[in-house]
N, C-alpha and C positions, 0 to 999 in steps of 0.2 A: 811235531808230527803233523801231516796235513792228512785230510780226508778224503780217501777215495771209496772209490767204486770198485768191489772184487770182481771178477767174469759173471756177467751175467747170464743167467739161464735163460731159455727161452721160453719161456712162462706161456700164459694161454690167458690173455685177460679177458675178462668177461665183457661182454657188453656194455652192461649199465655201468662198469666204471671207464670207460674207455677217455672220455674229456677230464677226468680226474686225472688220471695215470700221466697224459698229455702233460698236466698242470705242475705233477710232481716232480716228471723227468724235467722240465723247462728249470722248474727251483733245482733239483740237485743239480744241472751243470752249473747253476750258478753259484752251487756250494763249492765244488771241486777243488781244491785247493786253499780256500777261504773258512773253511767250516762254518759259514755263515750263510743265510739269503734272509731275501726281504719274508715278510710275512703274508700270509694272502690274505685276504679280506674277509674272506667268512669260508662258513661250512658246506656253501652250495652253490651249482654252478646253475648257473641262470641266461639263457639266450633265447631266440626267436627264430619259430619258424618263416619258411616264406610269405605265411601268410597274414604274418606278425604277431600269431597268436606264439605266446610264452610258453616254451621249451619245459619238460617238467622236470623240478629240482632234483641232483642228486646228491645225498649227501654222505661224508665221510667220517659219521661215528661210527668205529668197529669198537668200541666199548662194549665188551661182552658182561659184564655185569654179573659177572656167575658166584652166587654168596660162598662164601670157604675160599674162594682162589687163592693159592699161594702166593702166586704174584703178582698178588695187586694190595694195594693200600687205601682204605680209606671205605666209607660206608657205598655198599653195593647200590643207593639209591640216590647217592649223592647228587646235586644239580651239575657238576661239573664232573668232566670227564679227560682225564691225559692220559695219551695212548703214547707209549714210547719205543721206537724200536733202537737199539742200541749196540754194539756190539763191543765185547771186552777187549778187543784190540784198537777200539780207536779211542787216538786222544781228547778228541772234541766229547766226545762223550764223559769220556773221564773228568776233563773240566767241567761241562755241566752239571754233572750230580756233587761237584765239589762247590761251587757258585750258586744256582739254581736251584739246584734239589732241595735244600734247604728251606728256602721262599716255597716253593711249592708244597712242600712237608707239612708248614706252618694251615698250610688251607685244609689240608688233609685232617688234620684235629682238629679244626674246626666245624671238620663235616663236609663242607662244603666241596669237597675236591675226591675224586676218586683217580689214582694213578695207575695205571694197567701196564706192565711191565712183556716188553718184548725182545727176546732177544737174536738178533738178525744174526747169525752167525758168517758173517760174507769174507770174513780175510783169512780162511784155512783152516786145517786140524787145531790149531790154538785157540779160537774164536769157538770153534766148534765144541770142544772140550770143555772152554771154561762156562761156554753157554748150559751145556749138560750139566756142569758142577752146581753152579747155580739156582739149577730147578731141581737138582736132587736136596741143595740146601733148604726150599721151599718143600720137599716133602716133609721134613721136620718143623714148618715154619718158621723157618729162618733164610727164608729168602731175601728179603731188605738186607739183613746183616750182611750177608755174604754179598751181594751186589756193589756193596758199601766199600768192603774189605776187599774185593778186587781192582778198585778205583780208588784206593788209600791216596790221600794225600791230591788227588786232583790228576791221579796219575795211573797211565796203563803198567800192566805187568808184562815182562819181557815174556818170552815164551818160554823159555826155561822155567822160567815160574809158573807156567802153568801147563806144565805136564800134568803125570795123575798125580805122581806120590806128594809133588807140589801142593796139589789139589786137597786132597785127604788130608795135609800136613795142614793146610789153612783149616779145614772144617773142624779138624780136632784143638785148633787154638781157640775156634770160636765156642768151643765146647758141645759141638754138636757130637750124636754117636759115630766116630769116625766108620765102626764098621757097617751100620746102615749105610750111610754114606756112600761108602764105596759101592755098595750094591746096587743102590740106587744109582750113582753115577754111570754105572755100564748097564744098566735095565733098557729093554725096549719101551715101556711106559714114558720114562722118561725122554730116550730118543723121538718122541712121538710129541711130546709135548715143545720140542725144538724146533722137528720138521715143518710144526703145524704153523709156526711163528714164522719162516720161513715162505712158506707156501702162501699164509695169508699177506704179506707183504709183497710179495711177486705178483701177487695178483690185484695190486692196486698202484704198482710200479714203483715200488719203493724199491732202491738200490744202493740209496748212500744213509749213513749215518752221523750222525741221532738227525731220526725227523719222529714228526710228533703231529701227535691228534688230539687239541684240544677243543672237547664236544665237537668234532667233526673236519674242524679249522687246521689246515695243513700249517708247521710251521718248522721249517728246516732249518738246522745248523746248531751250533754253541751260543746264539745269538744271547746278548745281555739280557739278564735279569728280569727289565722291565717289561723287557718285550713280550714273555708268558706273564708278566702279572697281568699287564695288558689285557694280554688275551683272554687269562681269567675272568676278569673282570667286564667282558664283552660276553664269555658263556654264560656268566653268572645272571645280568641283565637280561638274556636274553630268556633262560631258564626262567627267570620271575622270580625270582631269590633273593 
């Protein structure tokens, strides 16, 4: 499967991210097809005015850091921060959390790593649904698990598979209460917690999937392994950790 871009909306970016957004959209053409791009260099964009006095930094941690969150992993005050927007219908994604997630997991118990989980629902009613499923599975805390279990094996679910009764039928394997469940899955709370994922993504020009914010550091695609240990390891430094 290759990685695109669903219709984009015509969002309303704000200002101060406006040279970020620029940066994002230049990385995802160059994911288009490749599920991959280079990595940028850091968390902040840095130029000159005319008068040569230096532009002031913008930077791109949305790590909200909120203690109890569902879906996020990892101590709320950690030095490192990955922000992931993801959606259940692409494969690039499904391969990273099958390859990657892992390595990054490992920093997560270590403390060091807090992973913030977003999920961009950009390729239809299936995307959309299995994104609601997943944050109703996080009203029980069992959002990891189910994030997991929709991405079995390194691999996306057809969409037959993620219908509702699909849906329900997964969360009751994982033992969760399927009838909470269901309710939560069609609650406005929870459509509210999708749209928000949504919204905050558009407004900093994200449009393709999986891209990611590590402590602020844009880095787009399925890219190998090393390349987020990398990066961790440059948050980590930098944090003073």
């Amino acid at each position: 499967m290759t990685s695109a871009t669903a219709r984009r909306p015509r969002w309303l970016v704000p200002s101060l991210v406006v040279a970020i957004a620029a940066l994002l959209a230049i990385l995802s053409l160059s994911l288009q097809g490749t599920g991959a791009a280079p990595a940028a260099e850091g968390p902040t964009t840095e130029g000159a005015t005319a008068s040569g006095e230096p532009e002031e930094q913008v930077s791109l941690d949305l790590a909200r850091r909120t203690d109890g969150d569902p879906r996020a992993v990892g101590p709320a005050d950690a030095p490192v921060t990955l922000v992931m927007y993801s959606d259940f219908q692409c494969g690039y994604c499904a391969s990273w959390t099958a390859t990657t997630q892992p390595a990054m997991l490992e920093r997560v118990e270590e403390g060091d790593l807090r992973i913030e989980f977003r999920d961009l629902a950009i390729f239809g009613e299936d995307s959309l649904r299995a994104s609601r499923a997943a944050a109703a599975a996080g009203q029980q805390d069992r959002y990891l698990d189910y994030h997991e279990a929709l991405f079995a094996d390194g691999e996306k679910r057809s969409g037959a598979e993620l219908g509702e009764e699909a849906l329900i039928a997964l969360a009751a394997e994982l033992g969760l209460d399927a009838e909470r469940f269901a309710t939560d899955l069609r609650s406005p709370e929870v459509a509210a917690l999708v749209q928000a994922d949504l919204d905050e993504a558009g407004s900093i020009g994200v449009y393709s999937t999986p891209t990611f914010l590590m402590s602020g550091e844009p880095l787009v695609g399925a890219m190998p392994t090393e390349v987020f240990v990398e990066a961790f390891d440059r948050a980590l430094s930098r944090a003073g950790a």
